[in-house]
C-alpha positions in Angstrom: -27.8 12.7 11.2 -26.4 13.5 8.1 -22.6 12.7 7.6 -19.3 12.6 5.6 -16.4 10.7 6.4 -13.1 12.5 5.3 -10.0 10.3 4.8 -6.7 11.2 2.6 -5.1 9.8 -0.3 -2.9 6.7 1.1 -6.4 5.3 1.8 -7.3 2.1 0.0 -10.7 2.5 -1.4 -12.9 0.6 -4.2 -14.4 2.3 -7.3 -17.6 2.6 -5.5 -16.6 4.1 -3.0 -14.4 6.7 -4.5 -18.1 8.1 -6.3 -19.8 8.1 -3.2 -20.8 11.6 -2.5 -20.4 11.4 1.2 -17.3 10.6 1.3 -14.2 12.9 0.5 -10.3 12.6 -0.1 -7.3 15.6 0.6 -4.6 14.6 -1.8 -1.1 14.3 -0.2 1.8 15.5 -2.8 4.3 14.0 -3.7 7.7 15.8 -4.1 10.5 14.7 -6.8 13.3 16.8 -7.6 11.4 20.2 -6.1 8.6 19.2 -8.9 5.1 18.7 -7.0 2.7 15.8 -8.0 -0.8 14.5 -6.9 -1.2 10.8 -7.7 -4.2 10.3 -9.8 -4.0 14.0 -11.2 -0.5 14.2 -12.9 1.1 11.5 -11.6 0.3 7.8 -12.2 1.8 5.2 -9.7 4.0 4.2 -12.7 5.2 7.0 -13.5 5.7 7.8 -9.9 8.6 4.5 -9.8 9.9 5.4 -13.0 10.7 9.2 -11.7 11.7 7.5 -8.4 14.7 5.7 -10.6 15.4 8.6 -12.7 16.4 10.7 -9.7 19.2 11.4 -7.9 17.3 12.0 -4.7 14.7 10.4 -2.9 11.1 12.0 -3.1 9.5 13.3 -0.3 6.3 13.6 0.9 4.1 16.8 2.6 1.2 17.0 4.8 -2.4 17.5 3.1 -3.7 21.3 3.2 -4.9 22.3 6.3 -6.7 24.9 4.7 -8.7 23.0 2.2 -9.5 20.5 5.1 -11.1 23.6 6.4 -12.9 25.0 3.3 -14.5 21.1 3.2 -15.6 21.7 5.9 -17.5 24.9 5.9 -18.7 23.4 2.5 -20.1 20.2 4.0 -21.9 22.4 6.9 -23.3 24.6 4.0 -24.5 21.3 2.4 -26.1 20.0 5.7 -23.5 17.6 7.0 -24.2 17.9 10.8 -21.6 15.2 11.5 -17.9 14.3 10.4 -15.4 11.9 10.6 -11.6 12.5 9.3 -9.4 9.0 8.9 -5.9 10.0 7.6 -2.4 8.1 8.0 -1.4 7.5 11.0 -0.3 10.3 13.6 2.9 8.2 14.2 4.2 8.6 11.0 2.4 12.4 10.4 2.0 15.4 11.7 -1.3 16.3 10.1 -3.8 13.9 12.8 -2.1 16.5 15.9 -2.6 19.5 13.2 -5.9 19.4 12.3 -7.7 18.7 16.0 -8.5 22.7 16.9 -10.5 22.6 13.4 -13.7 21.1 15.7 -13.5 24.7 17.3 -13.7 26.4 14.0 -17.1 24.4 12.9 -18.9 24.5 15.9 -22.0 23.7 14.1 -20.6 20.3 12.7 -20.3 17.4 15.5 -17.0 16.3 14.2 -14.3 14.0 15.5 -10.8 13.0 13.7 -9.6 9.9 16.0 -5.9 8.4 15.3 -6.2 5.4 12.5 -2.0 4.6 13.5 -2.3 2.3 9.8 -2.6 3.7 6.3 -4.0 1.9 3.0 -5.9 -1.0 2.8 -6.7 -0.7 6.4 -7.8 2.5 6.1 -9.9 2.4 3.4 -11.6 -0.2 5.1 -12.0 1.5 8.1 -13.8 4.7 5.5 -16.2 1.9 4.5 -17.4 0.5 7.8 -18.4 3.8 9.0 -20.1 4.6 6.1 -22.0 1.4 6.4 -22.4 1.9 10.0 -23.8 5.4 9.6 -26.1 3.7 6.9 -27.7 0.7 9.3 -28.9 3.7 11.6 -26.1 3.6 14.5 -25.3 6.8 16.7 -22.3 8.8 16.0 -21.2 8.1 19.0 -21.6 4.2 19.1 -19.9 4.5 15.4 -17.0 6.3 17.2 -16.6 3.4 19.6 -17.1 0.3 17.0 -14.3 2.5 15.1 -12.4 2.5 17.8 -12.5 -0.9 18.4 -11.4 -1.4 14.6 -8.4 0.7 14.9 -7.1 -1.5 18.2 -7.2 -4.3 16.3 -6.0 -3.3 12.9 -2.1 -3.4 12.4 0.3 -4.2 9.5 4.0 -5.7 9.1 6.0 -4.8 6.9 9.3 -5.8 5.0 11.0 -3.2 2.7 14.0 -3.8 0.2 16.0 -0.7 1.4 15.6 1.1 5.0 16.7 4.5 3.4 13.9 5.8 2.4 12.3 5.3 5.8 15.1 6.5 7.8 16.0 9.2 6.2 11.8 10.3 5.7 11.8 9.9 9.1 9.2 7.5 9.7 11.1 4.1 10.9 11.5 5.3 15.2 14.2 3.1 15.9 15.9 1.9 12.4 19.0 4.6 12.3 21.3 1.6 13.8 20.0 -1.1 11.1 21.5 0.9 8.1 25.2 -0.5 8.3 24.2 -4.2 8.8 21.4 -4.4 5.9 23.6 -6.9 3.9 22.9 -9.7 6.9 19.7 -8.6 7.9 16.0 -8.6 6.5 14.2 -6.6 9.0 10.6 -7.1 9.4 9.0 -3.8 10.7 5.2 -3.3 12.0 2.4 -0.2 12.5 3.0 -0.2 16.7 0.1 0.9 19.5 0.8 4.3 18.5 1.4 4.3 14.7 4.9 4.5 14.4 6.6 2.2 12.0 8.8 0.3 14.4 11.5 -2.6 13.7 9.8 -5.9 14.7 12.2 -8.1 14.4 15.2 -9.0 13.0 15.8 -11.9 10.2 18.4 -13.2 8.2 17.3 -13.6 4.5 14.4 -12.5 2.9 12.4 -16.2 2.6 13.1 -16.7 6.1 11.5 -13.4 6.5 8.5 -14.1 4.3 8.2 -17.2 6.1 8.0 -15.0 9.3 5.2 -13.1 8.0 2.8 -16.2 7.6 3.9 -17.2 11.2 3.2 -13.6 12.4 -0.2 -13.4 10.9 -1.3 -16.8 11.1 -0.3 -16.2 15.1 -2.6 -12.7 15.1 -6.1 -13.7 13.3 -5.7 -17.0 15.6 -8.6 -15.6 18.2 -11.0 -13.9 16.2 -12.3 -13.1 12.4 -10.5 -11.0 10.1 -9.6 -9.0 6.5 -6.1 -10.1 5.7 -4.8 -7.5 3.0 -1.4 -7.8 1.3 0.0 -4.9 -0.1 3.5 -4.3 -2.2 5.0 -1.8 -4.1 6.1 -3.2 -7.4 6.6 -6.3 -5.7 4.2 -8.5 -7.2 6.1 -11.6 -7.2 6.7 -11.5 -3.8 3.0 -10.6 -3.0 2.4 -13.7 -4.9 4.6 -16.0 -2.7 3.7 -14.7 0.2 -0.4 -15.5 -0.8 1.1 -19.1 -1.7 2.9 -19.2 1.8 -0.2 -17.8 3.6 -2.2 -20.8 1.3 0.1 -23.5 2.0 0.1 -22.8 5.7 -4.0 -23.5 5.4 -5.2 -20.4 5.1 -8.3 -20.4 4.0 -10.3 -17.0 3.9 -10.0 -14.7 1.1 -7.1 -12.2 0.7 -7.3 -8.9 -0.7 -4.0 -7.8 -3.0 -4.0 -4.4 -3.3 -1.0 -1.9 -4.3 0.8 0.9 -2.3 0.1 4.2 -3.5 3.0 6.8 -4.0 3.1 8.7 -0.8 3.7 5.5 0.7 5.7 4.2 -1.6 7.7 7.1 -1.3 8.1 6.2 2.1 8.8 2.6 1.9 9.8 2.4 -1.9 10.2 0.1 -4.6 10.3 -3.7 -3.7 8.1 -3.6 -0.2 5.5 -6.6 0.7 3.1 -5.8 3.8 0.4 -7.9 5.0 -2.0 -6.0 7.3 -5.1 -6.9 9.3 -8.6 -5.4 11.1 -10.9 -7.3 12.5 -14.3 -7.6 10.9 -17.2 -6.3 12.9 
C-alpha cells in the first residue's frame, strides 16, 4: 500500500511534516474587499489582521478547488498512490467534505476515502500525522480508517470569540443569530458539536468567568482517558497565556501545545479568539 493523506490549509501541521512528500495541502482563499489571497503565498497571517482592520467589510472565505483536488488525484495515481485519505474542515462548517465524495467514482483505481474530521487546526493536523504514522507501522487501510475514526469521536474544541459577527454573519455559528443583541452581558462559550457545527455551549457572564469555564470544561473532558490538549488564539496571546496559567494552576500537568489560528479561520472567528481543543492519543 502506497499512500497520501490529503488535508487543507486550516490544518495545523509541523515543519516536518509540511516537506513530507506524501502528504499534500489545497489552499482555501481568503477574500478581502473582492481581492483574493492564499495564506503562506501572498498573504501572511499579519498581514491578513492588519487588512482585516483596514476594511470596511468582513472577509470571507471559499471552498478549496474541486478541480485541483481532482487533478491530485489523477497525479497521485500516476505516481503510484493506490490509496488516499482527504482530512479537511469540518462538514458542519463547509460544504466541500459533501462536495468532494463522488470524486472516489472518478479514480476508481485509487482506494480512497474522505471521512468527516467535524474540527479544523490543531486537531487536524494531528489527525494528518497519526495516519501517516499509522500507515508507516504497517496497519491496513482499513484498520487506519477505524483508529481514525475513533480519533475524530473523541476530538472536539471550545471556543470563545470577542465578536459573534463574523460567525453569524459567515454562517458557521447554527444557533447564535439570537446572541447578537445581548453580547454586552454575555461571553458565550461555543464548541465543535457531534456533527461539526460550531454551536453555542453555554452562556457566561464576563470573559474570566468564561476562561475559568474553559479549564472546568476541559479538565471535566480528558478526566477518563489520555490526551493532546492544544490551545489555539487569534491574536490573543495574552489570553492564551492565562488560560495555560489557569489550566496549570488547576494541576494540569501534561504538556500543552500553543499554536495560532490561521486566516480562513480567523476569518471566521476573528481577531481576539482563545480555543482549547482535544483528541485522544492512540
Amino acid at each position: 500500500m502506497k499512500l497520501a493523506v490529503i488535508t487543507d490549509s486550516t490544518a495545523t501541521l509541523p515543519t516536518d511534516l509540511k516537506q513530507d512528500k506524501a502528504i499534500f495541502s489545497l489552499d482555501i482563499p481568503v477574500i478581502i474587499d473582492d481581492e483574493t489571497y492564499f495564506e503562506g503565498r501572498n498573504l501572511s497571517i499579519d498581514d491578513f489582521y492588519q487588512k482585516m482592520a483596514d476594511s470596511q467589510n468582513l472577509p470571507k472565505t471559499s471552498q478549496p478547488s474541486l478541480s485541483e483536488l481532482d487533478n491530485l488525484l489523477g497525479l497521485l495515481s500516476s505516481k503510484g498512490y493506490t490509496h488516499v485519505i482527504g482530512l479537511f474542515l469540518a462538514g458542519g462548517i463547509s460544504g466541500f467534505w459533501q462536495n468532494i465524495q463522488f470524486l472516489a467514482e472518478e479514480h476508481p483505481e485509487i482506494e480512497m476515502a474522505f471521512p468527516d474530521s467535524k474540527i479544523t487546526s490543531a486537531p487536524l493536523g494531528s489527525m494528518v500525522k497519526n495516519v501517516l504514522d499509522w500507515s508507516r507501522q504497517g496497519m491496513t487501510f482499513q484498520a487506519i480508517l477505524n483508529k481514525l475514526q475513533e480519533q475524530i469521536d473523541g476530538t472536539t474544541a471550545f471556543i470563545m470569540v470577542d465578536d459573534l459577527n463574523h460567525l453569524v454573519k459567515g454562517g458557521r455559528l447554527s444557533n447564535g443569530s439570537a446572541l447578537l443583541g445581548n453580547l454586552l452581558s454575555i461571553k458565550p462559550i461555543l464548541r465543535f458539536d457531534e456533527e461539526g457545527k460550531i454551536v453555542v455551549y453555554e452562556k457566561v457572564r464576563t470573559e474570566k468567568k468564561a476562561m475559568k469555564r474553559l479549564v472546568e470544561i476541559l479538565n471535566d473532558l480528558i478526566a477518563d482517558g489520555q490526551y493532546n490538549v492544544f490551545i489555539i488564539h487569534s491574536k490573543a496571546q495574552d489570553k492564551a497565556d492565562y488560560l495555560k496559567r489557569l489550566l496549570q494552576d488547576s494541576g494540569y500537568q501534561y504538556d500543552i501545545e500553543e499554536v495560532h489560528f490561521g486566516a480562513v479561520i480567523a476569518t471566521h472567528l476573528g481577531e481576539g479568539a482563545i480555543a482549547f481543543g482535544v483528541t485522544p492519543r492512540l
